[in-house]
C-alpha positions in Angstrom: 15.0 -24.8 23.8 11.5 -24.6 22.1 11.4 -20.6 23.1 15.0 -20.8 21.2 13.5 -22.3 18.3 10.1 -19.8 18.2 12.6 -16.4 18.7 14.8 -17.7 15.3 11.8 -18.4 13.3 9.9 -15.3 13.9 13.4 -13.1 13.5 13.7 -14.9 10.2 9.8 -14.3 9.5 10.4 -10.4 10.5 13.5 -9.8 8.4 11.9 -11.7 5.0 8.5 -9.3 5.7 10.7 -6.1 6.7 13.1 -6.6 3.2 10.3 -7.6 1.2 8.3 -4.4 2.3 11.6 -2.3 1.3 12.1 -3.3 -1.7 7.9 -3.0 -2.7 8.4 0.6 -1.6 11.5 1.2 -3.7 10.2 -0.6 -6.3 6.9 1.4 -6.6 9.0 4.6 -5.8 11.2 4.1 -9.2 8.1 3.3 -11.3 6.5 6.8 -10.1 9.5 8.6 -11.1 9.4 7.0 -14.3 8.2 9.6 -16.8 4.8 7.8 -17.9 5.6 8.3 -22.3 9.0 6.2 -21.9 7.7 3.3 -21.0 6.1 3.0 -24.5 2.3 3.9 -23.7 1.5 7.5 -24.6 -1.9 7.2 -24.2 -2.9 10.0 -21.1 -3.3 8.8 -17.7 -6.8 8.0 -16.5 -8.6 10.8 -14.7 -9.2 9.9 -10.7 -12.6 9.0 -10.3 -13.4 9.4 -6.4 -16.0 6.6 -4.8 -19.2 6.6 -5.2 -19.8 7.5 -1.5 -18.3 11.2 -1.8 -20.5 12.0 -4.6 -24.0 13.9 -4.1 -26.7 13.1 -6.3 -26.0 15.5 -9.0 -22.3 14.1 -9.5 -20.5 16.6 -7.5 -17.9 16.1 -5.2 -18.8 16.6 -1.9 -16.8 19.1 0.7 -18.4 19.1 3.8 -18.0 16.6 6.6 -19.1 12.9 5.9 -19.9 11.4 9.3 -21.1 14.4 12.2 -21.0 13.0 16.2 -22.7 15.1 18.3 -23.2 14.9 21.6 -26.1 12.7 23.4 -27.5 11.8 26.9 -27.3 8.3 27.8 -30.8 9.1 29.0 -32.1 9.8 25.6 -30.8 7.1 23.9 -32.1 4.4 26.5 -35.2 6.4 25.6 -35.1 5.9 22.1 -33.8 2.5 21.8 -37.0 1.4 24.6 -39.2 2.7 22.3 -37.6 1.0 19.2 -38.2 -2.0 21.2 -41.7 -1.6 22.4 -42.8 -0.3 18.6 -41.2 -3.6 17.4 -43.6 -6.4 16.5 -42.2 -8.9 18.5 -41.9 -6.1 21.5 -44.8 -6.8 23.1 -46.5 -9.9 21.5 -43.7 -12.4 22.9 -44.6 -11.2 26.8 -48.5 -11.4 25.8 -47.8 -15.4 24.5 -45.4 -16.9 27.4 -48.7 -16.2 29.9 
């Protein structure tokens, strides 16, 4: 009976969050047809400004790849990260202090 109970609420829950998220989309659909000087305001639209993050350090935008994977050995990087670790300060002073 409980299981019952669960399946009505959520189908409830599901259809308020499914018509609320159709009517959001026509809504904002309508006000992007609307032509911009009718609705009293005819100042121009705000240039788009791109974040901060896409901008090199004269201001430009930039075009070329923002995050490059390439290809590493599991070797090297157990290399790398052990000698993180041993050039740490607390790398090799905490085994030298337990004895």
């Amino acid at each position: 009976m409980l299981h019952l109970i669960y399946l009505l609420a959520f189908t409830i829950l599901a259809v308020v969050a499914l018509t609320n998220l159709f009517r959001n989309l026509f809504a904002m659909g309508s006000q992007q047809r609307q032509d911009p000087g009718l609705n009293g305001s005819n100042a121009p639209r705000p240039r788009q400004v791109p974040h901060p993050e896409f901008l090199d350090d004269a201001g430009n935008v930039v075009n070329e790849p923002l995050l490059v994977m390439r290809s590493v050995q599991v070797e090297d990087v157990r290399s790398r990260l052990d000698a993180l670790y041993d050039a740490s300060p607390s790398g090799l002073e905490d085994s030298t202090d337990e004895e």
